[in-house]
C-alpha positions as CSV (number, residue, x, y, z in Angstrom):
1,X,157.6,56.8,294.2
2,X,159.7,54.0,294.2
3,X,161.0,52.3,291.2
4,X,162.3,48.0,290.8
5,X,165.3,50.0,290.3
6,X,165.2,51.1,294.2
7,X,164.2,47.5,295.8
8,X,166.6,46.2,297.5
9,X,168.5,42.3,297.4
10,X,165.8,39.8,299.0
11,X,162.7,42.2,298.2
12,X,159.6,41.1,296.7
13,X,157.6,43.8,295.2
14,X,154.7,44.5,293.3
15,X,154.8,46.2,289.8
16,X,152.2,49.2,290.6
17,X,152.8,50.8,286.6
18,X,155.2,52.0,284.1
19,X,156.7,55.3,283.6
20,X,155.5,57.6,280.7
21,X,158.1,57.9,277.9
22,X,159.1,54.3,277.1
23,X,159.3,52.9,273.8
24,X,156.4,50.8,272.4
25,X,158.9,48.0,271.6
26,X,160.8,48.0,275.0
27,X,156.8,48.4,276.9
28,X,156.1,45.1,274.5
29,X,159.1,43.3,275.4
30,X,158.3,44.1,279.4
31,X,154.9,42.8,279.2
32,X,156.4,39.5,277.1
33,X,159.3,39.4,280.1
34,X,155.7,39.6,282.9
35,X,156.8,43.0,283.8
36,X,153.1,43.6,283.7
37,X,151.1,45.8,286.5
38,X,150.4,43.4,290.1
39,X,152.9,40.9,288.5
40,X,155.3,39.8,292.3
41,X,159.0,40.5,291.5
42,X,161.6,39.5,293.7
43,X,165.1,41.1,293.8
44,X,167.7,38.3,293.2
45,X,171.0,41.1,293.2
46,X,171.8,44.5,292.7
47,X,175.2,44.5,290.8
48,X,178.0,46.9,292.0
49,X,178.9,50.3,290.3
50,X,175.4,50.6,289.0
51,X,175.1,47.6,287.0
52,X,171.7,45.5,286.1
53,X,169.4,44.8,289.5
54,X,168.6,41.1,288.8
55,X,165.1,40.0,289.3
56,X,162.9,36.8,289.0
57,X,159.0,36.9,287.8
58,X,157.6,33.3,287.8
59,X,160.3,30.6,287.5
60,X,162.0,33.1,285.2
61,X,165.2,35.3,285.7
62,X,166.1,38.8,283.6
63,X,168.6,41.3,284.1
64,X,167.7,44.8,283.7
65,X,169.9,47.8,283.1
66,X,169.0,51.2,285.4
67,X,167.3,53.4,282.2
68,X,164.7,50.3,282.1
69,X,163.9,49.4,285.9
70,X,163.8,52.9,286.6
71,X,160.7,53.3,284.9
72,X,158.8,50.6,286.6
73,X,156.9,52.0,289.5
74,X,156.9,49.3,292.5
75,X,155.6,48.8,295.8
76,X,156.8,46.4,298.8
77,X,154.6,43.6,299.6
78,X,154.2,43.3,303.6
């Protein structure tokens, strides 16, 4: 399954659900952020040397490190 930590630069996605395992407080600050399930994501940049893949959601931009958008399950749009 893929992950927003997979999608490449220029990708929108589709957040299809979250990974077993994380935090309460880092699942509430997802859903604050609109990490939520069918939320549209696009990939703004994946940062060299495994640095943070940079996403927007809305008119909004976040950076996330790989132990977070690992554990969001995604799927291309078409």
């Amino acid at each position: 399954m893929l992950t927003l930590w997979d999608a490449p630069k220029g990708a929108s996605v589709t957040i299809t659900g979250l990974k077993q395992g994380l935090h309460q407080l880092v699942l509430n600050r997802l859903s604050e952020m609109g990490l939520d399930q069918g939320q549209t994501v696009l990939c703004l940049r994946r940062s060299p040397f495994n640095g943070p893949v940079v996403v927007a959601i809305a008119d909004c931009v976040y950076s996330l490190e790989q132990q977070i958008a690992s554990h969001i399950f995604i799927q291309p749009l078409s």
